[in-house]
C-alpha positions as CSV (number, residue, x, y, z in Angstrom):
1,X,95.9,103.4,136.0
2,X,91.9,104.8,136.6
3,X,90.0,102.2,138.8
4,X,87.2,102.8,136.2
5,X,87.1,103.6,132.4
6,X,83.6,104.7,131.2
7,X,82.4,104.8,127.3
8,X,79.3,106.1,126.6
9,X,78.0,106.0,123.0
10,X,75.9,108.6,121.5
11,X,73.6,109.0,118.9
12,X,71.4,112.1,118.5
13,X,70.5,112.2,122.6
14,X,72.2,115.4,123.2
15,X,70.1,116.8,126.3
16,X,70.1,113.7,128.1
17,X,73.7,113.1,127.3
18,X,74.7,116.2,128.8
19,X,72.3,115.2,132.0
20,X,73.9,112.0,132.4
21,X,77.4,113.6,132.3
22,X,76.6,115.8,134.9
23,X,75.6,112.7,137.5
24,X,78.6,110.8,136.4
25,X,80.6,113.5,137.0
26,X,79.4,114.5,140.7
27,X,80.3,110.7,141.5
28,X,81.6,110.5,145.5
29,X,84.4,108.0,146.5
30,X,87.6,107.0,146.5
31,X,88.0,106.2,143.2
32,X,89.5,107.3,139.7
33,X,87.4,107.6,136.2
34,X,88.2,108.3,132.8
35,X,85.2,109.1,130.5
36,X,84.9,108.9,126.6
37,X,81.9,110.1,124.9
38,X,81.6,108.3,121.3
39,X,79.6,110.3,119.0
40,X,78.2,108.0,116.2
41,X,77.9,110.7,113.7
42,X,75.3,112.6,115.5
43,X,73.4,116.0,113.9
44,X,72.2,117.9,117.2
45,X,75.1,119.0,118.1
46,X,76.0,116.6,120.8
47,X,79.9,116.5,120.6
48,X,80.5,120.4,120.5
49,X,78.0,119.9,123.6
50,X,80.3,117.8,125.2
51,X,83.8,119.5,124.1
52,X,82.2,123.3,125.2
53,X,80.0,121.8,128.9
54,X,82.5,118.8,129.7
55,X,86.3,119.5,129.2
56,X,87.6,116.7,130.8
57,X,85.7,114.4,128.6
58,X,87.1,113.1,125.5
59,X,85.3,112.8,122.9
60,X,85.6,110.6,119.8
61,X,83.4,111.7,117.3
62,X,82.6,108.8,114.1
63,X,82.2,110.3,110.9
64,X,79.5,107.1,110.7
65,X,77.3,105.8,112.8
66,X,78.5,102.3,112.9
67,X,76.3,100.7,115.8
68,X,76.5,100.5,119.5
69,X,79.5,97.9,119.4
70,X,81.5,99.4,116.6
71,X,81.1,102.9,118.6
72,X,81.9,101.4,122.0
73,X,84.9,99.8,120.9
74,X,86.5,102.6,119.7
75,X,85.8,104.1,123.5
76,X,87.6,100.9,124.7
77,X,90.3,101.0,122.5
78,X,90.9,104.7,123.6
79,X,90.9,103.1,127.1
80,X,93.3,100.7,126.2
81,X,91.6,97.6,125.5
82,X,92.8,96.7,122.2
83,X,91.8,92.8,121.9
84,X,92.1,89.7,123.4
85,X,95.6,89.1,124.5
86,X,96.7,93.1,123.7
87,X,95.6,95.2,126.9
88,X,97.9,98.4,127.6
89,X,99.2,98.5,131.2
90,X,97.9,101.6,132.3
91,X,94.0,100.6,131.2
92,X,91.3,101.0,133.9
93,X,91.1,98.4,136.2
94,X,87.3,98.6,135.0
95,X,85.0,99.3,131.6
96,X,81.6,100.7,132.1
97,X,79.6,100.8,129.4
98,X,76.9,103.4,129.8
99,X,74.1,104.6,128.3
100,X,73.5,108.6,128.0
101,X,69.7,107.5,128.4
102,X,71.2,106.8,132.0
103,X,71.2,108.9,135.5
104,X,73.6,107.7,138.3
105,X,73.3,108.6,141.7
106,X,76.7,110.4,143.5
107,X,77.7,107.0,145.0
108,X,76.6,104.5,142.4
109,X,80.2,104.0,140.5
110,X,82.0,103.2,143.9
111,X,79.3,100.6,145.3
112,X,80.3,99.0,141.7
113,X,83.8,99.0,142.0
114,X,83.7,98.1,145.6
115,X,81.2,95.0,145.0
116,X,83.6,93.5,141.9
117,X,86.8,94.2,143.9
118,X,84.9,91.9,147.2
119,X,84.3,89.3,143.9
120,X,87.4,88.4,142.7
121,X,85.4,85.5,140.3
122,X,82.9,88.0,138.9
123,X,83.7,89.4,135.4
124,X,80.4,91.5,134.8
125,X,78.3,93.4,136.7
126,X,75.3,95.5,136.7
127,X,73.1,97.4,138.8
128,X,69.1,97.4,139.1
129,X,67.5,100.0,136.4
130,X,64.8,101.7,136.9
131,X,62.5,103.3,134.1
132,X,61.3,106.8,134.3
133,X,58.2,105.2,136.0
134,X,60.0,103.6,138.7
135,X,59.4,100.3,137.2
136,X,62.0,97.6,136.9
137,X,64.2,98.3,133.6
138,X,63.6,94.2,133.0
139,X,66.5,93.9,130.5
140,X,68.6,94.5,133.6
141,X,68.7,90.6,134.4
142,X,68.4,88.2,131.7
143,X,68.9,84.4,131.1
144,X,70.5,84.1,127.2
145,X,67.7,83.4,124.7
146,X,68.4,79.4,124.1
147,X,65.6,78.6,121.8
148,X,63.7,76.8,124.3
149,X,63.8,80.6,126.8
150,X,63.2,82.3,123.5
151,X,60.1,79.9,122.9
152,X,58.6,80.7,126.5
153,X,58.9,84.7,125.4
154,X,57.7,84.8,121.7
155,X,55.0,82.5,122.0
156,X,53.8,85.0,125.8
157,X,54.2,82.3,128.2
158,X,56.3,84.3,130.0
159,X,54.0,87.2,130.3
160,X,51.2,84.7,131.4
161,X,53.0,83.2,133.7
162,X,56.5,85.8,135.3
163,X,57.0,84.4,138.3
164,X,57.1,80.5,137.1
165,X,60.8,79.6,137.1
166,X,60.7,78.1,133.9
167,X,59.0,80.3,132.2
168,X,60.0,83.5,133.7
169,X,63.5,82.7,133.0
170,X,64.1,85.6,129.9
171,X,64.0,88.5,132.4
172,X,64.3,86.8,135.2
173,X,60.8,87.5,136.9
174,X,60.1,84.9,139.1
175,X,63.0,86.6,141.2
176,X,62.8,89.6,143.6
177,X,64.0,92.2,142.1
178,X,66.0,93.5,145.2
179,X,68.2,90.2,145.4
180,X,71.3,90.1,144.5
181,X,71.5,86.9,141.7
182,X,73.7,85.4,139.6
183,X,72.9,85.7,136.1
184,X,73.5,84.8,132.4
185,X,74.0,88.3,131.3
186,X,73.1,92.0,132.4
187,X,72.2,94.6,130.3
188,X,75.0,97.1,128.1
189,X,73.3,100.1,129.3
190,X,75.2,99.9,132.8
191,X,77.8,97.0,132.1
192,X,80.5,96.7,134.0
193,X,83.4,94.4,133.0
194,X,86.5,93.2,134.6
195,X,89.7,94.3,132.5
196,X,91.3,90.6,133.0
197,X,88.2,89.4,131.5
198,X,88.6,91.6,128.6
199,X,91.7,90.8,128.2
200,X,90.7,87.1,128.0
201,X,87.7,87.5,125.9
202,X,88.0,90.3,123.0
203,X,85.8,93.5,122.5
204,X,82.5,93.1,121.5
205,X,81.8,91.7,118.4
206,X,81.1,94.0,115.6
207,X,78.1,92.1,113.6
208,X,75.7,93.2,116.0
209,X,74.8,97.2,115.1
210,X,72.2,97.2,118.2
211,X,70.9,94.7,120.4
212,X,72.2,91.5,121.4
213,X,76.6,92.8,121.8
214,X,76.2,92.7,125.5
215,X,74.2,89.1,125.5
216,X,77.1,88.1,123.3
217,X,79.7,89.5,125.3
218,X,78.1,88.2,128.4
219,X,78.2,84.8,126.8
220,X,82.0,84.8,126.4
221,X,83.1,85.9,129.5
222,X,80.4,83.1,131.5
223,X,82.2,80.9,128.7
224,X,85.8,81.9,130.1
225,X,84.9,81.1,133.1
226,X,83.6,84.4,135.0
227,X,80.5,85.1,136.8
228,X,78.3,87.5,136.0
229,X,75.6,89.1,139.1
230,X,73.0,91.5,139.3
231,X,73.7,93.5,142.0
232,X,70.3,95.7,142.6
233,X,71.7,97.2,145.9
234,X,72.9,99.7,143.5
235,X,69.8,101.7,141.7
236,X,70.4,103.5,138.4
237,X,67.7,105.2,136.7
238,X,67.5,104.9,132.6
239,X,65.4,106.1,130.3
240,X,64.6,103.5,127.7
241,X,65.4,103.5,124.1
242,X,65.5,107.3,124.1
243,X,67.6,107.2,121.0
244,X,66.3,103.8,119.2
245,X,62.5,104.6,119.7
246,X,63.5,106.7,117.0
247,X,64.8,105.1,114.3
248,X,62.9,102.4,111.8
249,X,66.0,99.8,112.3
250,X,65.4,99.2,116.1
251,X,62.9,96.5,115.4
252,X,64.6,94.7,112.1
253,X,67.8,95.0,114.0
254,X,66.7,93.3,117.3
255,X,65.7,90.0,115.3
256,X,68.5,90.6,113.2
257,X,70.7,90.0,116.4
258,X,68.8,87.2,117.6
259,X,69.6,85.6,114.1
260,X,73.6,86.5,114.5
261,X,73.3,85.2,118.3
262,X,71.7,81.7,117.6
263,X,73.9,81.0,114.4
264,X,77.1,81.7,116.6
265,X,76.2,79.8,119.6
266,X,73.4,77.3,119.1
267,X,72.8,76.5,115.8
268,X,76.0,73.7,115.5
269,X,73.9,72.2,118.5
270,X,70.1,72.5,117.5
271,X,68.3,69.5,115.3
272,X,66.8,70.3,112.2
273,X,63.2,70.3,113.4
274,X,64.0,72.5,115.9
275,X,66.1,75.4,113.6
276,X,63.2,75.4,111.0
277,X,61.0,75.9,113.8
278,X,63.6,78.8,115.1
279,X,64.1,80.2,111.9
280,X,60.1,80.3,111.6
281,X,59.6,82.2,114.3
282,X,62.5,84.9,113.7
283,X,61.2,85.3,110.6
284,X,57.5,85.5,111.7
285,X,58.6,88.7,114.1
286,X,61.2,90.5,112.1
287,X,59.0,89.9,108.6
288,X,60.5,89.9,105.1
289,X,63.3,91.8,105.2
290,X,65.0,89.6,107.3
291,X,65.3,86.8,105.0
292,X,68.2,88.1,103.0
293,X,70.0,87.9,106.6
294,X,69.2,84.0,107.3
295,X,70.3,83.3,103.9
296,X,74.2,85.2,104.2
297,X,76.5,83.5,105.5
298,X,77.3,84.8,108.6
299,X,80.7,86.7,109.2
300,X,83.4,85.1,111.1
301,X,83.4,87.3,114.2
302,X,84.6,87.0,118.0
């Protein structure tokens, strides 16, 4: 059994796949790692990168591009993590989801392992991100986006006023950065989860195609009971949205998983007034083309 299984999912980031391969692969520490690239149906060139530079990678390469959850799940199945319930015995002790936007320094995978095995009650963890910049990646530490914390961020209270602690809450601003913190969720492109919590829990859910899977997933496991921290003496670097700057769905599909998040856990609990105004305002940001998607029924899912 590896102490740590790590999927990364690809799509058409070839040159900074291959530079985040060679950091995860100079890791230091007395650990074991397994690594499965996911191609989602890439054209430049990335698996035969990966299969000619990296050997001892597996690769799974999808004849479709299916999303970030479909593609990571077929990494975690590889792994071993077939559902809730249906875990093999030799899967990693860890998952890491990773981004191949990201950079990890030589010790970075062991401080993460060592932190989660000192927690015992923590099921997901995540490091502080750093842009490109040197800025704070802010996605890194969230609250999940109730309406009321999605209100304070739509309507730019929380860019008036970051450090307020009610409104700050989305990203989590009013907090230092370098404190460690208990949160609702941290973000999929360094997300570490605990294999018993997997095995409680499921995969991620499959109706999200980008955005919103780890805010989901983050939401079961707090629901099953597990903590979740943001543990920023750890420092990763990541290159935002290197592959979604680039296509036309990245915007349509982050309000699309809004939508899917607030049907499947708030709406059962939201009065009337209050989903018209939510409905309102998702439609307001993600325009017409989302309104075939608050009208479908929405698919039974994890």
């Amino acid at each position: 059994m590896h102490d740590l299984g790590i999927v990364i999912v690809n799509w058409n980031t070839r040159d900074l796949l291959r530079r985040c391969l060679e950091t995860v692969l100079v890791s230091e520490g007395p650990f074991t790692h397994q690594v499965i690239v996911v191609d989602n149906a890439s054209s430049d060139g990335s698996a035969d990168m990966v299969r000619s530079a990296f050997p001892t990678v597996e690769v799974i390469a999808s004849p479709v591009n299916g999303g970030f959850s479909y593609g990571n799940n077929l990494g975690l199945r590889a792994l071993g993590y077939r559902g809730a319930g249906d875990v093999a015995e030799d899967a990693p002790r860890y998952a890491l989801l990773l981004n191949p936007d990201t950079e990890v320094p030589p010790d970075a995978l062991c401080r993460m392992i060592q932190f989660m095995d000192g927690r015992p009650d923590v099921g997901a963890a995540g490091p502080k991100l750093v842009l490109a910049d040197g800025s704070l990646d802010l996605a890194c530490r969230r609250s999940f986006p109730t309406p009321e914390v999605s209100f304070y961020r739509f309507s730019g209270l929380s860019r008036l006023f970051p450090r307020h602690p009610r409104f700050g809450r989305y990203n989590m601003t009013f907090v230092d950065p370098d404190r460690e913190i208990e949160v609702d969720s941290v973000v999929g492109a360094y997300m570490q989860v605990r294999r018993a919590a997997i095995e409680q829990v499921g995969l991620l859910d499959e109706s999200f195609f980008m955005y919103g899977e780890d805010l989901d997933w983050a939401y079961r496991i707090k629901q099953a009971g597990w903590k979740i921290y943001y543990h920023p003496q750890v420092t990763v670097r990541h290159v935002k949205r290197a592959a979604s700057r680039r296509s036309k769905k990245a915007q349509f599909e982050f309000q699309r998983a809004m939508l899917i998040f607030y049907r499947k856990h708030y709406r059962a609990q939201t009065p009337l007034w209050l989903h018209s105004l939510v409905m309102a305002g998702l439609l307001l940001k993600g325009g017409a083309a989302l309104w075939p998607e608050i009208r479908r029924p929405m698919p039974t899912s994890p």
